[in-house]
PyMOL commands that place a pseudoatom at each C-alpha (Angstrom):
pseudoatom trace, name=CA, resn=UNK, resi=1, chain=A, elem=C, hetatm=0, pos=[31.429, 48.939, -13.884]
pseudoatom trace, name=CA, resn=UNK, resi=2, chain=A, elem=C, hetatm=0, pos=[29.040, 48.629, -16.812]
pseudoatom trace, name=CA, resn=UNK, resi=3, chain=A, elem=C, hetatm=0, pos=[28.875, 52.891, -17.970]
pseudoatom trace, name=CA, resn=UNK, resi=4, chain=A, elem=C, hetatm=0, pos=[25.005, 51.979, -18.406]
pseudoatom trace, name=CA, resn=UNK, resi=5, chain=A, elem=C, hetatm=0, pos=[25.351, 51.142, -14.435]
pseudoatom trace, name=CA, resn=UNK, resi=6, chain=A, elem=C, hetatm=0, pos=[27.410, 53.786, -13.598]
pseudoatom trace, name=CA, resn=UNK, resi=7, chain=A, elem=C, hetatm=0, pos=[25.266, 56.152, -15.353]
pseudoatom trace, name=CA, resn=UNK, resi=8, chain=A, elem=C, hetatm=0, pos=[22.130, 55.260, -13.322]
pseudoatom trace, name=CA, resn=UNK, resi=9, chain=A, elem=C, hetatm=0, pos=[23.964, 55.658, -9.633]
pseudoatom trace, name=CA, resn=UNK, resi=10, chain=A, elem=C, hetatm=0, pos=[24.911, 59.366, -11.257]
pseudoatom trace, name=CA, resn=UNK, resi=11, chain=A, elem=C, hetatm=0, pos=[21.358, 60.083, -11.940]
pseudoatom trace, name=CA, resn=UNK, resi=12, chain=A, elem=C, hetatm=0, pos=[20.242, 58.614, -8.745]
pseudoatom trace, name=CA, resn=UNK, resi=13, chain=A, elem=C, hetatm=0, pos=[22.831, 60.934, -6.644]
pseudoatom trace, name=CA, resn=UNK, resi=14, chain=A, elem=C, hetatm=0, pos=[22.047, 64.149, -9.013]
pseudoatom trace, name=CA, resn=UNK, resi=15, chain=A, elem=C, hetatm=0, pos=[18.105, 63.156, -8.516]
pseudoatom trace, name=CA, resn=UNK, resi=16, chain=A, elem=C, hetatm=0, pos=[18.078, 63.303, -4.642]
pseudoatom trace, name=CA, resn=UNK, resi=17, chain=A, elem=C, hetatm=0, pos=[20.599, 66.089, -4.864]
pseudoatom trace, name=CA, resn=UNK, resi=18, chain=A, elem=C, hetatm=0, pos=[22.961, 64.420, -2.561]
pseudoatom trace, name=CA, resn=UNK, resi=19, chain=A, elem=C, hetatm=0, pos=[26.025, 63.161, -2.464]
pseudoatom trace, name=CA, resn=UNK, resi=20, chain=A, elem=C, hetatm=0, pos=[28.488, 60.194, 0.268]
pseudoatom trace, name=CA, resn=UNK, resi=21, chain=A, elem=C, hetatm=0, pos=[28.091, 62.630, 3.051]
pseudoatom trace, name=CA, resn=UNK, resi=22, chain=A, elem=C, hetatm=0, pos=[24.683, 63.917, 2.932]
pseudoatom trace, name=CA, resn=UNK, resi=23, chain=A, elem=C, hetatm=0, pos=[22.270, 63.665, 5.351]
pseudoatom trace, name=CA, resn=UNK, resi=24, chain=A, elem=C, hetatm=0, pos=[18.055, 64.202, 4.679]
pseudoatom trace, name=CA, resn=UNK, resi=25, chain=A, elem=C, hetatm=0, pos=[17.454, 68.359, 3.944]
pseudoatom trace, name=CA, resn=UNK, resi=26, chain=A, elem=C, hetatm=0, pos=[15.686, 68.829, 7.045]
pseudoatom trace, name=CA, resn=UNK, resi=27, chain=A, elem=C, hetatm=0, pos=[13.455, 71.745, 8.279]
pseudoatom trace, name=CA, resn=UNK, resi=28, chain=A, elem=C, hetatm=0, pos=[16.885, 73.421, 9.436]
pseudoatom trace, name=CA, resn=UNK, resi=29, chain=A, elem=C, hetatm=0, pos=[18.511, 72.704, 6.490]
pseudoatom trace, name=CA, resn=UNK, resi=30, chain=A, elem=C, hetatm=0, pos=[20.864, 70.214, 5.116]
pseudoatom trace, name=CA, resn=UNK, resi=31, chain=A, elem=C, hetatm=0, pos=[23.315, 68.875, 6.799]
pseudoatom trace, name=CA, resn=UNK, resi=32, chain=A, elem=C, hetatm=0, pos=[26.293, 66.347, 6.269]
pseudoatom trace, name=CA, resn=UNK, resi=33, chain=A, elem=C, hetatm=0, pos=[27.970, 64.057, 8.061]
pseudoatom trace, name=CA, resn=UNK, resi=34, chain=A, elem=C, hetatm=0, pos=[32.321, 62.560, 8.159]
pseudoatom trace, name=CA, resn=UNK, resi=35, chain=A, elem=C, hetatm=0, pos=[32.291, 59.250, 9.995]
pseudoatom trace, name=CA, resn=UNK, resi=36, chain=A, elem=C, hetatm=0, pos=[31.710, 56.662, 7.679]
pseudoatom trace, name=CA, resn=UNK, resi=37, chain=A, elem=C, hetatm=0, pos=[31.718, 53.950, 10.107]
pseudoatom trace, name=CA, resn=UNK, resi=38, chain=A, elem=C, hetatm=0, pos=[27.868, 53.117, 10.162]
pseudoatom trace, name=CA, resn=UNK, resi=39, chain=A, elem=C, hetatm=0, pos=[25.209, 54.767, 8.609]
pseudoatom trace, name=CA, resn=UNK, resi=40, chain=A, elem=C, hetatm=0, pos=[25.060, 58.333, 10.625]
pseudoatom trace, name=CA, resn=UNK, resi=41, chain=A, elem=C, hetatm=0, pos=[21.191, 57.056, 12.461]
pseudoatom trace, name=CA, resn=UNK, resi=42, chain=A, elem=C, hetatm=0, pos=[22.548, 53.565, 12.746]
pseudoatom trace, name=CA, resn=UNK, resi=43, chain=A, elem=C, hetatm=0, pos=[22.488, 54.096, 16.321]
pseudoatom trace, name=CA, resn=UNK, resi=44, chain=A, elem=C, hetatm=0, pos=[19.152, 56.164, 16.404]
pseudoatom trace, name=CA, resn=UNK, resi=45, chain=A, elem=C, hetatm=0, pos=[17.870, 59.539, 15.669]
pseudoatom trace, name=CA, resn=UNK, resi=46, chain=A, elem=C, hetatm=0, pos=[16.717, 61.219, 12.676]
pseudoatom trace, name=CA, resn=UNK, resi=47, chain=A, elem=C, hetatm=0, pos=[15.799, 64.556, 11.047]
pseudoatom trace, name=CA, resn=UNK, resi=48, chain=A, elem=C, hetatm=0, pos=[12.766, 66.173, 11.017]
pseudoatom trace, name=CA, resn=UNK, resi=49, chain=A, elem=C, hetatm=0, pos=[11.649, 67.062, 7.238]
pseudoatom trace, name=CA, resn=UNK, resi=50, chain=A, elem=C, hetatm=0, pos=[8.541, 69.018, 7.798]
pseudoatom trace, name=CA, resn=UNK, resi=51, chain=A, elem=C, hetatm=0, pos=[6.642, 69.603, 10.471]
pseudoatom trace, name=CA, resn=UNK, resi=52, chain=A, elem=C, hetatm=0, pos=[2.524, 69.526, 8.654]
pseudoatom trace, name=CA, resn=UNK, resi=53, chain=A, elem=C, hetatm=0, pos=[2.081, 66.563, 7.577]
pseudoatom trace, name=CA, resn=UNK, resi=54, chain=A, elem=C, hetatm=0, pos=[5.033, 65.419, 10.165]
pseudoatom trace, name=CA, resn=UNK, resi=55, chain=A, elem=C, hetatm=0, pos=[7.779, 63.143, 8.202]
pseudoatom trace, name=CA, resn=UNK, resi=56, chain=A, elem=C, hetatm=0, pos=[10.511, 62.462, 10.006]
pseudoatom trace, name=CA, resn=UNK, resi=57, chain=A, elem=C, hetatm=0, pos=[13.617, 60.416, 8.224]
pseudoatom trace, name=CA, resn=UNK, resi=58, chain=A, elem=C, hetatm=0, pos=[16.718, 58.877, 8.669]
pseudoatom trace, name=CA, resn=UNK, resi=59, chain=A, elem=C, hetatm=0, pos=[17.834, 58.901, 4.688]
pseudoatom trace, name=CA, resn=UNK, resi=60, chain=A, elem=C, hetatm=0, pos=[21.698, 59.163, 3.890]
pseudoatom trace, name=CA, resn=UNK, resi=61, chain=A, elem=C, hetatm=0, pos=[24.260, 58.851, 1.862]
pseudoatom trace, name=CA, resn=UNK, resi=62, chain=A, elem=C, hetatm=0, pos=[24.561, 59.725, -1.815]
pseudoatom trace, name=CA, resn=UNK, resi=63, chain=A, elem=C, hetatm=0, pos=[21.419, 57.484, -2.280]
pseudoatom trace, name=CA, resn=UNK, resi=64, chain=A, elem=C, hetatm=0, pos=[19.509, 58.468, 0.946]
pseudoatom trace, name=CA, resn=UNK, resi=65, chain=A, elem=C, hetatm=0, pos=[19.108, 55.120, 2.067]
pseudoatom trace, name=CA, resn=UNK, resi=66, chain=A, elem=C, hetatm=0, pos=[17.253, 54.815, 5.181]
pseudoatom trace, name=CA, resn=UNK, resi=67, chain=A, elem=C, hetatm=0, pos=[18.829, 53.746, 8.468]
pseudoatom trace, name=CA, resn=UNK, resi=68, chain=A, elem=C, hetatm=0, pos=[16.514, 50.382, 8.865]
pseudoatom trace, name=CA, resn=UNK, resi=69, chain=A, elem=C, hetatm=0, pos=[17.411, 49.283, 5.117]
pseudoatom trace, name=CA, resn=UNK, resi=70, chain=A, elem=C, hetatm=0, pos=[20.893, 49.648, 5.482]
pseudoatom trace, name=CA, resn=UNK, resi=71, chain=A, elem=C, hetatm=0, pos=[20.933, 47.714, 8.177]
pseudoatom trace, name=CA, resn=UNK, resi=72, chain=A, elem=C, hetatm=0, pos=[19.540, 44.895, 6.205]
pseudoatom trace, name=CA, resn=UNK, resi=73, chain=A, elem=C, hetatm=0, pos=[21.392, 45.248, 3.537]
pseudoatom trace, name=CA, resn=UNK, resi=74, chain=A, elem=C, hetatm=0, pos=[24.505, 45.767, 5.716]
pseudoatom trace, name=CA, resn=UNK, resi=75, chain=A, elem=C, hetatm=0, pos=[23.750, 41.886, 6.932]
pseudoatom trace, name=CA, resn=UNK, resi=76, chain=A, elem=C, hetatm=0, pos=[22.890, 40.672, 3.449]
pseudoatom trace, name=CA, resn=UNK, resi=77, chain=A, elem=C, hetatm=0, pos=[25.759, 42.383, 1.379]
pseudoatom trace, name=CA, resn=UNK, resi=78, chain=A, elem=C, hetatm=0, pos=[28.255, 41.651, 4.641]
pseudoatom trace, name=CA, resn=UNK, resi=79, chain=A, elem=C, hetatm=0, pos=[29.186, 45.342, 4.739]
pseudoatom trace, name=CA, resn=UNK, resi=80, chain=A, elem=C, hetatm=0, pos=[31.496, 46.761, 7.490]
pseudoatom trace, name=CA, resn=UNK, resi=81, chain=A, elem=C, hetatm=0, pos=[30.735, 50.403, 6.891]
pseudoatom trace, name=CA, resn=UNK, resi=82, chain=A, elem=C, hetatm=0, pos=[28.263, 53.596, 5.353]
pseudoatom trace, name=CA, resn=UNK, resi=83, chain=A, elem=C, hetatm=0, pos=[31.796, 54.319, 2.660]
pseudoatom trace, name=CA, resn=UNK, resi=84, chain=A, elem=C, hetatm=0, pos=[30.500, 55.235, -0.790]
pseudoatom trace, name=CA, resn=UNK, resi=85, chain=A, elem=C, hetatm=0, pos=[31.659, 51.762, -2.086]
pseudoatom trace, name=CA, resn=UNK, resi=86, chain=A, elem=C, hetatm=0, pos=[29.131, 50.745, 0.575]
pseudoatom trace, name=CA, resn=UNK, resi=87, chain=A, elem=C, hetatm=0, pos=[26.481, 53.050, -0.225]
pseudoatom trace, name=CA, resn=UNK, resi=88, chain=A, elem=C, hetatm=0, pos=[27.355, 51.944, -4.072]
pseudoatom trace, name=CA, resn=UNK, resi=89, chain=A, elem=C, hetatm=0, pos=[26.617, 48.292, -3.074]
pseudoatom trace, name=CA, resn=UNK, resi=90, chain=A, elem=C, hetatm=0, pos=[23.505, 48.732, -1.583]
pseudoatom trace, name=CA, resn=UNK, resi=91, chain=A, elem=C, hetatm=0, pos=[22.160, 51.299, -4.549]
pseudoatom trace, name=CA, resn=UNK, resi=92, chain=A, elem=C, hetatm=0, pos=[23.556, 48.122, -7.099]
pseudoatom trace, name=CA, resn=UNK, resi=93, chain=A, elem=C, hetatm=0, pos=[21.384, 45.668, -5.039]
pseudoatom trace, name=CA, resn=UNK, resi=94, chain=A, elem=C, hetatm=0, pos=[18.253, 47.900, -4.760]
pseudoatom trace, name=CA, resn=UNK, resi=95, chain=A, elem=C, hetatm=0, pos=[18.444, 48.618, -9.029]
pseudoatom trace, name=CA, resn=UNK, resi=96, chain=A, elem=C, hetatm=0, pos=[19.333, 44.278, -9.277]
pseudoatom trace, name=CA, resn=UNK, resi=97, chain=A, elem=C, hetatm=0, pos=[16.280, 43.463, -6.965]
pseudoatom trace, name=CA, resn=UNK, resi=98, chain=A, elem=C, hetatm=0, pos=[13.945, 45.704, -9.790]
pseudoatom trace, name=CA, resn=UNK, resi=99, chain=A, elem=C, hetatm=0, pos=[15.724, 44.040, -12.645]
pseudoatom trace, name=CA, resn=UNK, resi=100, chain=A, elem=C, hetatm=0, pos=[17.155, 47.667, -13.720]
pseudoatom trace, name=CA, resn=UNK, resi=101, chain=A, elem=C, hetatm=0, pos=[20.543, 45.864, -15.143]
pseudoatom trace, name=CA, resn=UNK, resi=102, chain=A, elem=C, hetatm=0, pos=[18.415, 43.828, -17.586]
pseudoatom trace, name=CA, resn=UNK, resi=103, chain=A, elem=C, hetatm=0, pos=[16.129, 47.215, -18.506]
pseudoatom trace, name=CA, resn=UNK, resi=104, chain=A, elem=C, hetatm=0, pos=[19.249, 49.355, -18.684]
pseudoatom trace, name=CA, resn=UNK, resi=105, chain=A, elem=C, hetatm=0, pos=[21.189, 46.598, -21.071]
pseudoatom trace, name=CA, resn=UNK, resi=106, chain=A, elem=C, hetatm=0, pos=[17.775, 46.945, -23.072]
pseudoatom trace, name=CA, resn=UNK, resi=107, chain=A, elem=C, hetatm=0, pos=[18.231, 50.911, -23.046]
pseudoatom trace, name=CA, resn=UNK, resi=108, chain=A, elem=C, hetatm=0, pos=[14.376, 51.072, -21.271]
pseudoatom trace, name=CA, resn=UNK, resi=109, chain=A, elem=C, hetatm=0, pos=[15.592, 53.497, -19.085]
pseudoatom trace, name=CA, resn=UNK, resi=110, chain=A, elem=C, hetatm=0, pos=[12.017, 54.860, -18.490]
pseudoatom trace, name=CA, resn=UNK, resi=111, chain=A, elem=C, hetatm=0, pos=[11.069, 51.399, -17.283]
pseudoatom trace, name=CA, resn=UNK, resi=112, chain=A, elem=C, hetatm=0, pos=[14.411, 51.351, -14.952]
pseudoatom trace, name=CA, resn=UNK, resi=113, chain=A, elem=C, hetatm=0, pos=[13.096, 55.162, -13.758]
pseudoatom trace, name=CA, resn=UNK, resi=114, chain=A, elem=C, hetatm=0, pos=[9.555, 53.768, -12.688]
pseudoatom trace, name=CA, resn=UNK, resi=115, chain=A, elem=C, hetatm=0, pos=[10.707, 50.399, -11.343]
pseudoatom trace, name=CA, resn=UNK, resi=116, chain=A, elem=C, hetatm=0, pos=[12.751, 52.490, -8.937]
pseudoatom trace, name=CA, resn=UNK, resi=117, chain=A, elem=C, hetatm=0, pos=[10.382, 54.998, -8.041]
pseudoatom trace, name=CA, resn=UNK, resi=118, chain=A, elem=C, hetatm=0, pos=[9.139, 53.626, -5.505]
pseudoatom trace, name=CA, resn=UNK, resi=119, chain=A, elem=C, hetatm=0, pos=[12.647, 53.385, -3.423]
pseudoatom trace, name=CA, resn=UNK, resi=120, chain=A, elem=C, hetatm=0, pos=[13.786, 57.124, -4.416]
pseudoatom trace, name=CA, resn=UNK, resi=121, chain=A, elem=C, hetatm=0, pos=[11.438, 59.931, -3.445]
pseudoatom trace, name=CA, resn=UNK, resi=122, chain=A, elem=C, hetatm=0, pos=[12.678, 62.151, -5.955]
pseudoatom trace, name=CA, resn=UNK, resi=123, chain=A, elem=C, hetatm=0, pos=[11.846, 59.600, -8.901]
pseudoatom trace, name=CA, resn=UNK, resi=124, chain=A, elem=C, hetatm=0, pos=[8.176, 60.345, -9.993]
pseudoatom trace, name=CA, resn=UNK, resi=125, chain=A, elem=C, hetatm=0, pos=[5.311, 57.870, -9.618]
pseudoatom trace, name=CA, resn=UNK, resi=126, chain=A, elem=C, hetatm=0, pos=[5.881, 57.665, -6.146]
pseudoatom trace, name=CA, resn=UNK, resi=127, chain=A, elem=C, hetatm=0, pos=[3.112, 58.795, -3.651]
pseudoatom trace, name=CA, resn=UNK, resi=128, chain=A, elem=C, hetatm=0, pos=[5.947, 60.088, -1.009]
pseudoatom trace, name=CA, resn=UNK, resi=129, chain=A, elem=C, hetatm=0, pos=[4.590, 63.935, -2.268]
pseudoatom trace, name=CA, resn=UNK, resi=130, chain=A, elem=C, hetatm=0, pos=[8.647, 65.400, -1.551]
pseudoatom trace, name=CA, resn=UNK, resi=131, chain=A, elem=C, hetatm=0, pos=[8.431, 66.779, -5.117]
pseudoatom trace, name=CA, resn=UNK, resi=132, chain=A, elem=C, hetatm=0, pos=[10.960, 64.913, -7.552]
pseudoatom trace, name=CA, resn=UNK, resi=133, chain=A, elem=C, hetatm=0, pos=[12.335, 65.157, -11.219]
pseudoatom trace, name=CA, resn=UNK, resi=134, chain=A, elem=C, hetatm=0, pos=[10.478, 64.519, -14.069]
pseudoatom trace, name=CA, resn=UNK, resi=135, chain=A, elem=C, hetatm=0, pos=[11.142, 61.606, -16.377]
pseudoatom trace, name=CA, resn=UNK, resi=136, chain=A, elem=C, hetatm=0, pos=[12.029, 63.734, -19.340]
pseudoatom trace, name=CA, resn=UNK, resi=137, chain=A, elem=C, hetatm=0, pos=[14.329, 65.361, -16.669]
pseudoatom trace, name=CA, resn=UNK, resi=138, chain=A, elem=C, hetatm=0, pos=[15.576, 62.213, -15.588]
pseudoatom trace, name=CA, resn=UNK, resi=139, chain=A, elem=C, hetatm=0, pos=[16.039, 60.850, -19.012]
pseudoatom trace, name=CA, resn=UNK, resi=140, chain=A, elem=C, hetatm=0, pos=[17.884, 63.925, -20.461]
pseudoatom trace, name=CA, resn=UNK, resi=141, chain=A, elem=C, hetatm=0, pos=[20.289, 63.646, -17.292]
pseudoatom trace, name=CA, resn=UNK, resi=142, chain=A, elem=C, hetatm=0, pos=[20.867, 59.923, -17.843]
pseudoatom trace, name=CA, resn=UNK, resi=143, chain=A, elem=C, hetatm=0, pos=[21.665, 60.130, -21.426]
pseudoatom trace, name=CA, resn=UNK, resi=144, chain=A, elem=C, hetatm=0, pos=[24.680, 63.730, -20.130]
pseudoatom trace, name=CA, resn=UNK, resi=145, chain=A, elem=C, hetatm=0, pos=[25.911, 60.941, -17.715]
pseudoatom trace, name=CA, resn=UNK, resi=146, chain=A, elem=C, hetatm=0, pos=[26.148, 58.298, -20.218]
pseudoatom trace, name=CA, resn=UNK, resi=147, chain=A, elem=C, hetatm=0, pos=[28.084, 60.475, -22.726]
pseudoatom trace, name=CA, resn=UNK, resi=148, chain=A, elem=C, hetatm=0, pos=[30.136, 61.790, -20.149]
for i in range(1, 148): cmd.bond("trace and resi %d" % i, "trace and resi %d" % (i + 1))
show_as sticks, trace
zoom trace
């Protein structure tokens, strides 16, 4: 995998603090889950985050996709399975659908950051209000996993 790629998954996962088997930090805490067979709220359920204003999620995974994108991206990528080669794929086709390859091959990795902040809450720029990283965070982080 191209290290610029590589890099950018790392600072994704670090960014959302999570990791394959994470599931949302809810109100009771984080949590994790073992089956990899389908994305853990594939088959419903999901976590409550806070309680004023209510936000209730279903994000997973190293990436914390939610349960209804996976599923489309499950169809579209023809995955059989929430594995972190899964969970890779999808990331790889949410950064490709922003044009982050191109901006990463172009070292605008500040332009990669705000094209995706929309899809990760922890990215800022977003108006999801969970907090997040800032960019000179993000950037500093990017250029550790880079060199790494």
């Amino acid at each position: 995998m191209d290290p610029k790629l590589k890099a950018f998954l790392d600072l994704i996962g670090w960014s959302e603090g999570a990791d394959y088997n994470t599931i949302v930090t809810g109100v009771n805490g984080p949590s994790t889950f073992t089956d990899f067979s389908d994305h853990p709220f594939a088959h419903g359920g999901s976590v409550t985050v806070r309680r004023v204003p209510l936000l209730i999620s279903t994000a997973a995974g190293r990436y914390q996709v939610l349960a209804h994108y996976f599923e489309a991206y499950k169809a579209q990528l023809g995955l059989t399975d929430f594995s972190p080669a899964s969970q890779d794929a999808v990331a790889l086709q949410q950064m490709k659908e922003r044009g982050v390859p191109f901006l990463l091959k172009e070292d605008r990795v500040q332009e990669a950051i705000t094209a995706c902040s929309y899809i990760w809450a922890s990215f800022p720029g977003n108006s999801y209000g969970q907090g997040g990283k800032s960019t000179e965070d993000l950037l500093t982080k990017y250029q550790e996993f880079l060199t790494s």
